[in-house]
C-alpha positions as CSV (number, residue, x, y, z in Angstrom):
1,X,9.3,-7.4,31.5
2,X,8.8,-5.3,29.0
3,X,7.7,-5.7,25.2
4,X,9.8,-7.0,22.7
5,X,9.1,-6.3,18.7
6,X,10.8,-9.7,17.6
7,X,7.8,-11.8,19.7
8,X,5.1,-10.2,18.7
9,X,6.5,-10.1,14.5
10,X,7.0,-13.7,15.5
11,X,3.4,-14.4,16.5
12,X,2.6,-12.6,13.1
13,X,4.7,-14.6,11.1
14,X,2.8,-18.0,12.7
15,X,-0.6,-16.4,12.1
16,X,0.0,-15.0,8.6
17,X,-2.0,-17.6,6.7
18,X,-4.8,-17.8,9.2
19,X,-5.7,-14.0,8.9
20,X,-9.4,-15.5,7.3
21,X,-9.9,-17.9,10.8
22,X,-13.4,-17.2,11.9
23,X,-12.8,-15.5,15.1
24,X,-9.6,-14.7,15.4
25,X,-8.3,-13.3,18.5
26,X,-12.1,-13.7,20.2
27,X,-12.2,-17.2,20.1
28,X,-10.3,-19.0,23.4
29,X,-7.7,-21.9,22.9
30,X,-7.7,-25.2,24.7
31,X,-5.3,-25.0,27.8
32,X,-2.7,-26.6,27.7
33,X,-1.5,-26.2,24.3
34,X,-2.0,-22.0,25.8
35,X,0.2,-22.2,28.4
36,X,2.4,-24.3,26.5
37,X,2.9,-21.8,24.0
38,X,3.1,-18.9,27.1
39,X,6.1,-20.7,28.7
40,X,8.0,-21.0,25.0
41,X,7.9,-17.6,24.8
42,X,9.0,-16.4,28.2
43,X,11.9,-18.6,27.6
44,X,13.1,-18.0,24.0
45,X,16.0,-15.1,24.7
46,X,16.5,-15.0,21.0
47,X,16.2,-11.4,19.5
48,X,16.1,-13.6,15.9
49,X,12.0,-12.8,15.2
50,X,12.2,-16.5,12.5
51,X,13.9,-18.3,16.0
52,X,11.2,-17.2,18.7
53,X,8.3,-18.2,15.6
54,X,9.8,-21.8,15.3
55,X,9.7,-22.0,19.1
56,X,5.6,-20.6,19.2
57,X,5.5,-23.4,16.3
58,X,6.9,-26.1,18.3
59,X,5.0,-25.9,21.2
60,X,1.6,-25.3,19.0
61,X,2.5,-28.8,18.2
62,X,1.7,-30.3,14.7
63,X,-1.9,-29.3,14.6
64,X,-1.8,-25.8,15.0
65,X,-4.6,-23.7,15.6
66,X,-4.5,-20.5,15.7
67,X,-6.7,-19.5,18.2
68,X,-4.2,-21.1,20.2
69,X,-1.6,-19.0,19.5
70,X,-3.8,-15.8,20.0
71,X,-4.9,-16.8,23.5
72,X,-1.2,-17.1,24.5
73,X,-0.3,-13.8,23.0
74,X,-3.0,-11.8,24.8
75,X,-2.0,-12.8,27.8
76,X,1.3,-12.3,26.9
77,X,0.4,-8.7,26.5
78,X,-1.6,-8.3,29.6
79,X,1.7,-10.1,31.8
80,X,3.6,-7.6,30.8
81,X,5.4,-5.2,33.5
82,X,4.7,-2.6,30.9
83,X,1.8,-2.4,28.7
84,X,2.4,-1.8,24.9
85,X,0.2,1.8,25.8
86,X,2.1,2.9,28.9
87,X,-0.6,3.7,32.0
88,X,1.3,7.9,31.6
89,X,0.5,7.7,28.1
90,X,-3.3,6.6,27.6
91,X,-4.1,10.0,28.5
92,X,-2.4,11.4,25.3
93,X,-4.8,8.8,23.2
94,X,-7.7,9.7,25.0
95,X,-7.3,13.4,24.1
96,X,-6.1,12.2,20.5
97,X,-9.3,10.2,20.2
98,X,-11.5,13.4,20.5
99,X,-9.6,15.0,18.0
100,X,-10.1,12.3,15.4
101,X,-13.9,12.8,15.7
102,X,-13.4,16.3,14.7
103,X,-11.6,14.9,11.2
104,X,-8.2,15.1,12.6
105,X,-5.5,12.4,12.6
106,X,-2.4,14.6,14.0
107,X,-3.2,14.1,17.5
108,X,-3.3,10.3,17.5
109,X,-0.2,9.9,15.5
110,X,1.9,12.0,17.6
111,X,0.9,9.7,20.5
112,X,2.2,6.9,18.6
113,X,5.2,8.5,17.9
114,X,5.6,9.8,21.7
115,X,5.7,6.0,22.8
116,X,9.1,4.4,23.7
117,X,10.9,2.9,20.8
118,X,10.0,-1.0,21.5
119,X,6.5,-0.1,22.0
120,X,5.7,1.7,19.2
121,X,7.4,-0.9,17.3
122,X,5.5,-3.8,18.4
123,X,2.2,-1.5,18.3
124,X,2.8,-0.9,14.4
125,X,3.8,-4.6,13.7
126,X,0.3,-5.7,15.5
127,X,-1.8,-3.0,14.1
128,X,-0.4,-3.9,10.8
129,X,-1.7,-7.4,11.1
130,X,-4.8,-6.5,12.3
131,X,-5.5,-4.6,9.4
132,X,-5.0,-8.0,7.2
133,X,-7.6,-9.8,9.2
134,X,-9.8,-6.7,9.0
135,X,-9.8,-7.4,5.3
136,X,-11.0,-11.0,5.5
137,X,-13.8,-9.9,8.0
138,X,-16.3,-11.2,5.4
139,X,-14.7,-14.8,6.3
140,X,-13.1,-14.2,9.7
141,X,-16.1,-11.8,11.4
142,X,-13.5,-9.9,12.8
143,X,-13.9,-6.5,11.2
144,X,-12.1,-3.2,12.7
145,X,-14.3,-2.8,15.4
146,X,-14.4,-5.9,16.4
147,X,-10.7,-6.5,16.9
148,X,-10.3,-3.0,19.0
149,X,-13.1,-4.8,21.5
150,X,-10.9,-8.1,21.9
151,X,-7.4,-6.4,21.8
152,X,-8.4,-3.0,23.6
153,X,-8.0,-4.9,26.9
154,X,-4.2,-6.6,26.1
155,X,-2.8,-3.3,24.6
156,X,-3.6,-0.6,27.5
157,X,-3.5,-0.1,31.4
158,X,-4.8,2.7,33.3
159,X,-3.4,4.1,35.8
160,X,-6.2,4.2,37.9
161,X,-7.7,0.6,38.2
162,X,-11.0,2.1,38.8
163,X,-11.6,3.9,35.9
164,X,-10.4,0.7,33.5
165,X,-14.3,-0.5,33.2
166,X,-15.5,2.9,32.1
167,X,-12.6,3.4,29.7
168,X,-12.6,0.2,27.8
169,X,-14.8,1.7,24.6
170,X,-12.3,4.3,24.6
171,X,-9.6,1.6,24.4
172,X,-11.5,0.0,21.9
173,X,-12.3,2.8,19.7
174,X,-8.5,3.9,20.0
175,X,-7.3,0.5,18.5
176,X,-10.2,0.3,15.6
177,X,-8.8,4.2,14.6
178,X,-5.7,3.0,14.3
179,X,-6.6,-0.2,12.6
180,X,-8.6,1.9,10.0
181,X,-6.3,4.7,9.7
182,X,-2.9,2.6,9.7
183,X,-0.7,4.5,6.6
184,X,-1.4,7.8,8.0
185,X,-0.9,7.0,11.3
186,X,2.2,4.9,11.3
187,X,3.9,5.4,7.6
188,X,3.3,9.3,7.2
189,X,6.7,10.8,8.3
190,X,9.4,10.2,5.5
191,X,12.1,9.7,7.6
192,X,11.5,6.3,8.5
193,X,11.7,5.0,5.2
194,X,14.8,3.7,4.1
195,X,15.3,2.7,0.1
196,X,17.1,-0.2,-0.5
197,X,17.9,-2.7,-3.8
198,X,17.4,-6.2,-4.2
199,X,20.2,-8.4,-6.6
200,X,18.4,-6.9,-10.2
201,X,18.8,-3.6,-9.0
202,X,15.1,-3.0,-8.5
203,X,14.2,-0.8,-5.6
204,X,12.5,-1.6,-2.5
205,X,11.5,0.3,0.4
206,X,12.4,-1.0,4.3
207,X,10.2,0.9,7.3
208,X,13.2,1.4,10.1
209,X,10.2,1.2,12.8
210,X,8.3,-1.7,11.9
211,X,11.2,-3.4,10.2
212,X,9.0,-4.8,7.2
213,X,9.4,-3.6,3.2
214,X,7.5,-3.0,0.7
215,X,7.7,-2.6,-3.8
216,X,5.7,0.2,-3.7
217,X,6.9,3.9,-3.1
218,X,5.6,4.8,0.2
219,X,2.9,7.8,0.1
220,X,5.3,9.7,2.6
221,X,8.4,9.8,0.0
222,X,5.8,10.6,-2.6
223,X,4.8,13.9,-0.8
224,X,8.2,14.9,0.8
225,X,11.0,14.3,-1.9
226,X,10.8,14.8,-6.1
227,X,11.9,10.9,-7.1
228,X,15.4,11.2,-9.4
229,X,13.1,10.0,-12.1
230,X,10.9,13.2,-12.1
231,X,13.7,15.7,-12.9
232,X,15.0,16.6,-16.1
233,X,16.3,13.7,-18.5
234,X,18.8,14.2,-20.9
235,X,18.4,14.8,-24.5
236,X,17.5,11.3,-26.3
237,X,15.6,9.6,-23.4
238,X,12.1,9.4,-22.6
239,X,10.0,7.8,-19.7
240,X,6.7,6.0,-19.9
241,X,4.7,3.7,-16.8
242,X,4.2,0.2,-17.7
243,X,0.4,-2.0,-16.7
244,X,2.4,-1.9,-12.7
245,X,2.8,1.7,-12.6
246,X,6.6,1.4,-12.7
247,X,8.4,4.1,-14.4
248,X,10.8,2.6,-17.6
249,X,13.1,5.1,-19.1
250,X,13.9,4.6,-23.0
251,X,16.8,6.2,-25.4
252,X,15.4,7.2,-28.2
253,X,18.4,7.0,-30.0
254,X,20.0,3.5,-29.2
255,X,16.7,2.0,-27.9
256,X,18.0,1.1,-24.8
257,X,15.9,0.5,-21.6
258,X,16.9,0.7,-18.0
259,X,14.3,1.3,-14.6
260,X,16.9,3.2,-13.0
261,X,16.7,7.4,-14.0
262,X,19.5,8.1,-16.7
263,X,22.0,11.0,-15.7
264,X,23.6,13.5,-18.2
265,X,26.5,10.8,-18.1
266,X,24.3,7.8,-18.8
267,X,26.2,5.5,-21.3
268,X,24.1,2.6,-22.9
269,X,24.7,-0.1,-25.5
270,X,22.2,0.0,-28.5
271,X,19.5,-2.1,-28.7
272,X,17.9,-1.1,-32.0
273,X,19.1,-2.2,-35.6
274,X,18.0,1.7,-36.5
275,X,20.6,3.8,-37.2
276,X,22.0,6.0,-34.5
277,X,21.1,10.5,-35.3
278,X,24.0,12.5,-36.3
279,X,24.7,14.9,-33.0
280,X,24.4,18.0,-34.7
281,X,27.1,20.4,-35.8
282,X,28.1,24.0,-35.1
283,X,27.6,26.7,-37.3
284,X,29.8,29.4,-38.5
285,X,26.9,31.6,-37.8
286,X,23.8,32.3,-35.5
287,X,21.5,32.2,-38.9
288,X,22.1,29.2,-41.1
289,X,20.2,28.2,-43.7
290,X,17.1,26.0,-43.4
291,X,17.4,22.4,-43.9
292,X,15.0,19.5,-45.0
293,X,15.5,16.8,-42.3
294,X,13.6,13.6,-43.7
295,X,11.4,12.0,-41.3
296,X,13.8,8.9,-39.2
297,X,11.7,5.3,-39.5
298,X,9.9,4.3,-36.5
299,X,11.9,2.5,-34.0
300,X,10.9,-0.7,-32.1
301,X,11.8,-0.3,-28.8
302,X,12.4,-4.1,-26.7
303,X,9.9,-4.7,-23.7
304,X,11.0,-3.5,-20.6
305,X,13.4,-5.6,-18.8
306,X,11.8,-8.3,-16.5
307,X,11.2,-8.1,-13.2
308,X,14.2,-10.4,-11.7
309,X,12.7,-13.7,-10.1
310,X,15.4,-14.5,-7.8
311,X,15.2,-14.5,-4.1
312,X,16.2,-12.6,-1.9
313,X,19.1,-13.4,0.6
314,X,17.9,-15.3,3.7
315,X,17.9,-12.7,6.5
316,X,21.2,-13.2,8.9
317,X,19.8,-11.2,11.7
318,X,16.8,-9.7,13.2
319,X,16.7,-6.4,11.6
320,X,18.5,-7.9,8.1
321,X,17.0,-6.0,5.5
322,X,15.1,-8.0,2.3
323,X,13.4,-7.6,-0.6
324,X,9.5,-8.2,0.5
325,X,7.9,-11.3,-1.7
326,X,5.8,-10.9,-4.6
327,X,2.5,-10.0,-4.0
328,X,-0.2,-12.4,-5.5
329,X,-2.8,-9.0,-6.3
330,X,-1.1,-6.5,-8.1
331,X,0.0,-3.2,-6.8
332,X,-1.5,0.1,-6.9
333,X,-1.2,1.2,-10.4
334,X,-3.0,4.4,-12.1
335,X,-6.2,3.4,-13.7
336,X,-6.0,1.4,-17.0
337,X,-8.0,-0.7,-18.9
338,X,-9.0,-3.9,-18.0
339,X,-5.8,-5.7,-19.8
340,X,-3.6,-3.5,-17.4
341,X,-4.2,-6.8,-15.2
342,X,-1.8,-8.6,-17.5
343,X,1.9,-8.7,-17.0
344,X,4.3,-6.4,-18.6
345,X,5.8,-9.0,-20.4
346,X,2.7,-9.8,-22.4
347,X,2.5,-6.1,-23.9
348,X,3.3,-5.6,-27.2
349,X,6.9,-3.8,-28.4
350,X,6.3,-0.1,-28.3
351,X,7.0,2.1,-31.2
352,X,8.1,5.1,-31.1
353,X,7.0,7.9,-33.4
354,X,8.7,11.0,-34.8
355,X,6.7,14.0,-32.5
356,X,3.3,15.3,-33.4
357,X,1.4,18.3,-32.9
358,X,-0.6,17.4,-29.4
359,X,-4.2,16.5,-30.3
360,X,-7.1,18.7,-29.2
361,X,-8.8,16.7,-26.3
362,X,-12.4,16.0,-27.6
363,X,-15.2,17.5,-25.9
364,X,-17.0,13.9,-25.3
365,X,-14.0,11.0,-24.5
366,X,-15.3,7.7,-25.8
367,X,-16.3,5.3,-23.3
368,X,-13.5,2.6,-21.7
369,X,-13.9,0.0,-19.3
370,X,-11.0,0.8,-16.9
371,X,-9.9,-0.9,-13.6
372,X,-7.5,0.2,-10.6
373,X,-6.9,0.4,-7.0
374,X,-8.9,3.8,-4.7
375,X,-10.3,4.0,-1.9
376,X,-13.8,4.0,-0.7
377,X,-15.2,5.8,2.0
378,X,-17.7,3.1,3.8
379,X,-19.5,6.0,5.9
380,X,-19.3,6.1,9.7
381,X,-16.9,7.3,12.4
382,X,-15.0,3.7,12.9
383,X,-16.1,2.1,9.4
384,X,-13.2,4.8,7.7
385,X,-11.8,4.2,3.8
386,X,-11.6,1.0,2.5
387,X,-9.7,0.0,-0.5
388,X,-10.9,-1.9,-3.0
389,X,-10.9,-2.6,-6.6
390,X,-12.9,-0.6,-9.2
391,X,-14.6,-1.7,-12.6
392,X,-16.0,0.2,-14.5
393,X,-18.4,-1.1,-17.3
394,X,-19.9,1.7,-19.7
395,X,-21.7,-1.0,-21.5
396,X,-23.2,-1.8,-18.5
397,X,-23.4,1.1,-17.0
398,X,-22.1,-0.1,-13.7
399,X,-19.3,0.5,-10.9
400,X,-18.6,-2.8,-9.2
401,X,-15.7,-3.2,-6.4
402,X,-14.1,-6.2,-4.8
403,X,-11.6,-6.7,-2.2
404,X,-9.0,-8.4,-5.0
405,X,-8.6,-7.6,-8.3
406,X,-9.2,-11.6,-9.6
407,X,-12.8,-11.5,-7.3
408,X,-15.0,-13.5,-9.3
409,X,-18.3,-11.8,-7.4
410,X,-17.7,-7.9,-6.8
411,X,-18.5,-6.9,-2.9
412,X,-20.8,-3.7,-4.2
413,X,-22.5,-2.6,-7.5
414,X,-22.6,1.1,-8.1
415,X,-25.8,1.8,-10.9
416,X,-24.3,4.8,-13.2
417,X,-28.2,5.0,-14.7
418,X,-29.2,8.3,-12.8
419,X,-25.5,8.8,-11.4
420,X,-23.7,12.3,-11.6
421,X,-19.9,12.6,-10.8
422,X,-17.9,16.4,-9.4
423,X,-14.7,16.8,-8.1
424,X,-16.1,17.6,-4.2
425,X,-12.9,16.8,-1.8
426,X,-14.0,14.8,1.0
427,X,-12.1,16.8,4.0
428,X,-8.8,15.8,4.3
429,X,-8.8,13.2,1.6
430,X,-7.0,14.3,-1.5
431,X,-7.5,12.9,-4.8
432,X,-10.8,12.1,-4.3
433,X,-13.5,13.0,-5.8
434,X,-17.9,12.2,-5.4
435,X,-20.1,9.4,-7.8
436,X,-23.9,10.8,-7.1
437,X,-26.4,8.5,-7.1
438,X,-30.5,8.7,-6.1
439,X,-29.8,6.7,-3.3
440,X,-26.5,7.7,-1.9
441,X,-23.4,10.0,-2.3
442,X,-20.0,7.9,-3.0
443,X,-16.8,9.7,-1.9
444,X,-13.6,7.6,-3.7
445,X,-10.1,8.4,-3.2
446,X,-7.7,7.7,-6.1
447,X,-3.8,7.5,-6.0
448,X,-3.0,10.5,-7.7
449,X,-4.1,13.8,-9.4
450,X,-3.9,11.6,-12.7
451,X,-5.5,9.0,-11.7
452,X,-8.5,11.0,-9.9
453,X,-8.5,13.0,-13.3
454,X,-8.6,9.6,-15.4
455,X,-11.2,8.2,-13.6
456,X,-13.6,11.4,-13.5
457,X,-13.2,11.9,-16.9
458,X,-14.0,7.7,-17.7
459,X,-17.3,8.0,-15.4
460,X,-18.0,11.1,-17.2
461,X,-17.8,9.7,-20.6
462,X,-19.9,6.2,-19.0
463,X,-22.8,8.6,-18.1
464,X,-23.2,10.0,-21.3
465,X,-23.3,6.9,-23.6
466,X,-26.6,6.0,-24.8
């Protein structure tokens, strides 16, 4: 018996709002309910992940706990004929493992990559999950490290039973790597992304391995491919980002907005009661006269469309490609102020004004409060990059991050009093950038070479009010 993807999604899916359980995965479940749940899956066939989770439901009974279902799935795991880390294979993560304490990741994901197809699969579903419940670990007690002690055991088998007792913090530290390391591990290699569309036309993105999707461009298409919306747009149209970093493309003419890029054969209806520019005419030669074109009125350009609020089709089989639901935090945006929380439809119309002369950039930038998504590097060889959300307060003179962006109580504050910020690169970690302070160096990651530029520039400018 070997793995199969669509049992352990399933055992996912049935966990998925118990991620903040206290002990999950270390705490044992009664019995019977265990082996009631063990028999339902060794007997579901079904390669349909929603049909083996109504059978893991059903057995659970009507009171289901989850520790439960995550005493039946380990020894799921450990039953099988096959490990999910094949006994020939360990030795490739072992090796890998050294590597990553020298500050090097490649090792580790080409052993993920060298497993057979199921395995990795059902390894990137699991760690994938495990990195949600290593994000309530302030609830659950289950941080990183502590989930690659309890699942070490289920996930690998050596090939040498003697040498299992003196491997298993190896096994452990392998899992919590991979836990804290997840997007560069599993989602770094571009072609395993597919792009897909949901009924409005917006885009998604579907991982061909892990079989789940996402809004949000994957970091691998960012680095490998120039998106259709980067290259040149025709005369007329401009792009700007609205408060969820989504690119919205405008016709200055017509004042007509799509999200997808306009081609040189983009057609649109007008939108604006302004009156359309006069393409201009040829001359019967190269050195006409000048002119006096008057200045056009500004033109009120409509919001940007909404985001469509239907649902996506119910999936017809297992690897059915969806739309993934709406998040309830929002998504990864460059840095903004703090009304950037607010939904695009709230902004107000934006006008458009006939070009100006680019201001000089002045020497001292007035002071913001600004809030966004980076990463955080928590210090240690397991504890890795953490993201969380930023605010800063010049008035204040503080740095405070949370785990959500609507956190009442921030996790950390970050005094700006005696702080210094440079643009030191932590190794390997682009974007990012170092917050000084008496007590202890602060490496953050941003999203981008904008964003890590807007956010140096904000701290800089929150140093030197008075």
């Amino acid at each position: 018996m070997s793995v199969r993807p669509e049992v352990v999604g399933a055992v996912c899916d049935v966990l998925s709002t118990s991620a903040s359980c206290e002990g999950l995965f270390r705490v044992s479940g009664g019995r019977v309910v265990v082996e009631r749940i063990g028999t339902a899956i060794h007997a579901t066939t079904s390669t349909d992940q929603s049909s083996v989770a109504r059978a893991i439901r059903t057995a659970a009974g009507a009171e289901l706990s989850p520790h439960d279902v995550t005493s039946a799935f380990k020894q799921y795991l450990k039953a099988l004929d096959e490990p999910v880390i094949p006994p020939a294979k360990v030795k490739s993560f072992k090796d890998a493992l050294a590597q990553v304490r020298n500050g090097s990741l490649g090792a580790l994901t080409a052993a993920v990559t060298g497993l057979p197809a199921n395995n990795r699969a059902a390894l990137q579903i699991l760690v994938r999950f495990l990195v949600k419940v290593s994000d309530e670990s302030r609830s659950n007690m289950m941080d990183a490290n502590n989930l690659g002690v309890v699942i070490g055991p289920s996930l690998f088998r050596e090939e040498d039973p003697a040498s299992a007792a003196t491997s298993m913090q190896q096994h452990a530290d392998i899992v919590t790597t991979l836990i804290l390391h997840f997007p560069d591990i599993f989602e770094s290699n571009p072609d395993d992304w597919m792009e897909c569309a949901d009924k409005s036309g917006r885009a998604f993105y579907c991982h061909k391995i892990g079989n789940y999707t996402q809004w949000d461009l994957p970091k691998a298409l960012k680095k490998s491919k120039k998106p259709a919306e980067e290259q040149p747009l025709p005369p007329d149209w401009k792009a700007i980002t609205d408060p969820e970093g989504r690119k919205l493309f405008i016709n200055t003419t017509t004042g007509a907005t799509q999200w997808t890029a306009p081609t040189p054969t983009t057609t649109t209806t007008s939108t604006s009661t302004a009156p359309q520019k006069p393409l201009p005419q040829p001359k019967p030669t190269p050195t006409p006269p000048p002119k006096t074109v008057p200045t056009p009125p500004p033109k009120t350009v409509p919001n940007p469309p909404p985001k469509s609020t239907e649902a996506p089709p119910p999936a017809e089989e297992t690897r059915h490609v969806s739309p993934p639901p709406r998040a309830t935090s929002p998504p990864v945006s460059s840095p903004s102020t703090s009304s950037a929380r607010k939904s695009a439809s709230s902004q107000p119309p934006i006008i458009i004004q006939p070009a100006q002369p680019t201001p000089a950039v002045p020497a001292t930038p007035k002071p913001v409060k600004i809030s966004g998504w980076m990463f955080k590097d928590a210090g240690g060889t397991f504890k890795g990059w953490q993201r969380r959300w930023f605010d800063l307060d010049p008035d204040k003179k503080s740095l405070t991050y949370s785990k959500t962006s609507d956190s009442t109580s921030p996790q950390g504050v970050i005094s700006l009093s005696q702080a210094d910020v440079t643009n030191d690169i932590a190794p390997g970690r682009e974007f990012s950038f170092t917050l000084r302070t008496p007590g202890r160096d602060f490496h953050l990651q941003a999203s981008s070479m904008a964003d890590q530029q807007a956010w140096v520039a904000a701290l800089k400018a929150a140093l030197t009010k008075s």
